[in-house]
C-alpha positions in Angstrom: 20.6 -26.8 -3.0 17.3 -26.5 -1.6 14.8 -24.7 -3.8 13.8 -22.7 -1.5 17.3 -21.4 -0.4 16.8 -20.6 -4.3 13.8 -19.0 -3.8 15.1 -16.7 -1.3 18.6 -15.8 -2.7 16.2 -14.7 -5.9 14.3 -12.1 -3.9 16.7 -11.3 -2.0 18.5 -10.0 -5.6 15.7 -8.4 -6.7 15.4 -6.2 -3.3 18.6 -5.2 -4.3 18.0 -4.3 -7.7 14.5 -2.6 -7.0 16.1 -0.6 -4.1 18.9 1.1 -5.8 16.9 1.0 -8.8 14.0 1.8 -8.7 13.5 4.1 -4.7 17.6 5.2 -5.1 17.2 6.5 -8.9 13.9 6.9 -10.1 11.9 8.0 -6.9 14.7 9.0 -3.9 17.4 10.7 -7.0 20.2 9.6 -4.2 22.9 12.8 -5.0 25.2 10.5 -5.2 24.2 8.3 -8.1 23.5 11.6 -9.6 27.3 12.9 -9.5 28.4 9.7 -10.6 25.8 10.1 -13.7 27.4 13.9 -14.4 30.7 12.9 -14.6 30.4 10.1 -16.9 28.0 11.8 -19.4 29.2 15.4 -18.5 27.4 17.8 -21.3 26.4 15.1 -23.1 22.9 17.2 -23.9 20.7 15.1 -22.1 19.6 15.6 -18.8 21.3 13.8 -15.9 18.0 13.2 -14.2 16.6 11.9 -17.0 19.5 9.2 -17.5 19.6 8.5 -13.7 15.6 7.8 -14.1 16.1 5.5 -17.3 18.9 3.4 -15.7 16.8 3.1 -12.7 14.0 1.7 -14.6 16.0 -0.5 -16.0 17.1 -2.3 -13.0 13.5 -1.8 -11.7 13.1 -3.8 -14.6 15.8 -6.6 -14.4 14.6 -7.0 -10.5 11.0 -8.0 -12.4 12.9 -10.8 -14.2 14.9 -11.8 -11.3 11.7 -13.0 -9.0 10.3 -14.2 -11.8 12.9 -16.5 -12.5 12.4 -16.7 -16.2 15.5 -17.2 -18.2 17.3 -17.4 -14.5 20.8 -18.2 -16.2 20.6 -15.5 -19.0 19.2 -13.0 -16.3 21.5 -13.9 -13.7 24.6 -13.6 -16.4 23.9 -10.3 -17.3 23.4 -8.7 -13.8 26.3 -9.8 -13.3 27.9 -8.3 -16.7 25.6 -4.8 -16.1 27.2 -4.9 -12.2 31.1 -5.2 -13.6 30.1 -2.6 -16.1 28.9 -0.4 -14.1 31.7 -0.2 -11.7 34.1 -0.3 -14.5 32.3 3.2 -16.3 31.9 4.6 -12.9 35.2 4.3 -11.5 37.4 5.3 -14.5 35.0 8.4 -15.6 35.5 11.2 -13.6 36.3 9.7 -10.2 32.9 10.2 -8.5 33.8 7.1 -6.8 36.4 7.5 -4.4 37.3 4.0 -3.7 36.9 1.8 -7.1 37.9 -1.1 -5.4 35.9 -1.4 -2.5 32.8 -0.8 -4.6 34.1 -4.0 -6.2 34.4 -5.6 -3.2 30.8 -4.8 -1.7 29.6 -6.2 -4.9 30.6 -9.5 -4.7 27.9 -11.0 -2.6 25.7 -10.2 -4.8 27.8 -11.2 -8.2 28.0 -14.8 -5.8 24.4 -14.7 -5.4 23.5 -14.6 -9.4 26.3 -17.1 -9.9 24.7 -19.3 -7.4 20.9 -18.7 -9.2 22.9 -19.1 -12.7 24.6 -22.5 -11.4 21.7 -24.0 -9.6 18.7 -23.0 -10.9 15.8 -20.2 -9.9 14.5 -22.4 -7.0 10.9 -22.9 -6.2 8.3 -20.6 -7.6 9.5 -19.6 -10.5 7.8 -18.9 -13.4 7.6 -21.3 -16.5 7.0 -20.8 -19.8 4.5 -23.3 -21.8 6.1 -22.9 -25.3 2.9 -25.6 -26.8 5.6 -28.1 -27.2 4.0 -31.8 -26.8 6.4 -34.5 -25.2 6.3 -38.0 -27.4 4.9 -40.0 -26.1 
């Protein structure tokens, strides 16, 4: 697969990922995200806002390690793992979300997408890590 098909799919992740991160929970507070954050931590004691604002940092985060393409398999993996999760807590606390199943299902190009970055590599311009380690020579 071309590298930068690679390239692309990456970025094209991490738009996701920084959108409903970063403008959907930290900066828009979509009232959506917000119910489904009340009725899975309910009167837990801490603010919903505040845990709406952490998770969305978070994936603002992950979306960092996505175009950088560092650790693309492990990174790739676990968006995946946090994506399944997510669905899974959301749809059996409380039932803000209506249809469970066809949140599922609008998450699969994306879930394809990692697999594809996990199976094939981050593409081209990626950053690398220079651990010191010298090649025998």
């Amino acid at each position: 697969m071309s590298g930068t098909i690679l390239f692309f799919i990456r970025v094209s992740l991490a738009a996701v990922w920084l959108y409903n991160g970063l403008w959907l929970k930290v900066i828009e507070l979509d009232p959506h995200h917000l119910e489904i954050v009340r009725s899975v931590f309910g009167n837990g004691g801490i603010e919903p806002v505040f845990i709406l604002r952490l998770i969305g940092s978070c994936e603002s985060l992950l979306a960092l390690g996505i175009a950088s393409g560092l650790f693309y398999r492990f990174v790739s993996y676990f968006q995946i793992t946090v994506i399944l999760l997510m669905n899974l807590i959301g749809s059996i606390s409380g039932g803000a979300i209506s249809h469970p199943f066809g949140l599922v299902i609008s998450n699969l190009p994306t879930i394809m997408c990692a697999m594809v970055v996990a199976n094939y590599g981050p593409g081209a311009y990626s950053l690398t890590l220079n651990l010191g380690y010298r090649r025998h020579e």
